[in-house]
C-alpha positions, 0 to 999 in steps of 0.5 A, a space after each residue: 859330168 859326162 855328155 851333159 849329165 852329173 855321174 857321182 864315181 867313188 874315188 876308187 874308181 876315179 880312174 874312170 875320169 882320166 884320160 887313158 895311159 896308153 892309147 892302143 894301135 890305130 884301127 886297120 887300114 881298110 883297102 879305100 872304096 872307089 868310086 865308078 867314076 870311069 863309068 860316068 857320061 862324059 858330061 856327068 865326070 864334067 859336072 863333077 869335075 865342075 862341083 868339086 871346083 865349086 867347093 874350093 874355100 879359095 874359088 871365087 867364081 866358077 863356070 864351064 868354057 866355051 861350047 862342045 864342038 868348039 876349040 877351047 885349048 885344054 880349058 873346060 872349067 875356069 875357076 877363079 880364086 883370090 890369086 888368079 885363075 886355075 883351068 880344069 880340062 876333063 878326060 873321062 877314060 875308061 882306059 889308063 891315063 898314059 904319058 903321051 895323054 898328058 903330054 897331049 892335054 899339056 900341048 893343047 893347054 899350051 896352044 890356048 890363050 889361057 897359059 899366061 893368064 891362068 896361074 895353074 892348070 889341072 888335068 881331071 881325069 877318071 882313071 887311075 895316074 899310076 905310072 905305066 908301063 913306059 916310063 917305069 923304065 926311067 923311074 929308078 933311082 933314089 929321086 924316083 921313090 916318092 913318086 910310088 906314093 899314088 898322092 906323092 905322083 899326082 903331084 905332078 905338072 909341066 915345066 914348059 921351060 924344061 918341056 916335060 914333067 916333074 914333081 915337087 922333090 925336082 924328079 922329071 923326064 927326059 923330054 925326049 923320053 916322054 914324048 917317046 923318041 927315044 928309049 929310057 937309058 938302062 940303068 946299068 950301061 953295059 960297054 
């Protein structure tokens, strides 16, 4: 029986049955289409950011915070789930997300009161968090080299006890780096 219906096969061709011996290779990997999310009006790449939080399986309940104009700390979204609270700050950018940006929306988040009551904190934005020139130069070496993988690198998050960034393979930044006050050290010292 195929999709509901009664095929009668001659047992010459039974084989017709079985699964196949060999599976060939897996289709291409085609280049993934993006969408203009940079293009989007700020309100609209909130709203966004605001469905997507709604969609979770683990948010409970979910609204915006605060008012335009007024001081919200970082926090744009709160989303509840089952083991607390993650907050969302939106940064629509039609420009590439630089170091000093995260470091800024970090330090925002940071002021707020929300830090000891949210157990997770995500900074949406619209444009790519690829590395960028500027901490290219302190990315070398072994532990570096997941930090590649475009999904391996949105991984990231701040360490306040550190005071900079890191990922889950224990990769960070020197914090005087990232804050720019001084210059990645060479990767080879020359004497």
């Amino acid at each position: 029986m195929i999709g509901g219906v009664t095929h009668s096969v001659p047992p010459e061709t039974a084989y017709l049955r079985e699964p196949p011996d060999q599976l060939g290779a897996p289709p291409v990997a085609t280049r993934p289409q993006l969408l203009p999310i940079g293009s989007l009006a700020p309100m609209d790449f909130e709203r966004l950011c605001y469905r997507l939080a709604v969609i979770d399986s683990e948010v409970e309940h979910c609204q915006l915070y605060g008012v335009s104009g007024q001081a919200q700390y970082g926090v744009d979204i709160i989303a509840r789930q089952t083991d607390g609270y993650r907050v969302i700050q939106c940064k629509r950018r039609r420009r590439q997300i630089e170091v000093g940006d995260l470091v800024s929306a970090v330090d925002d988040f940071i002021a707020g009161s929300w830090r000891h009551r949210a157990n997770e904190f995500v900074l949406a934005v619209s444009s790519s968090v690829e590395p960028t020139v500027g901490v290219t130069g302190a990315l070398h070496g072994p532990v570096f080299e997941p930090l590649t993988n475009p999904d391996f690198f949105a991984q990231v998050h701040v360490d306040e006890e550190l005071g900079t960034v890191v990922w889950p393979n224990g990769a960070d930044l020197d914090p005087l780096v990232l804050h720019g006050d001084f210059e990645p050290a060479s990767r080879f010292a020359h004497h």
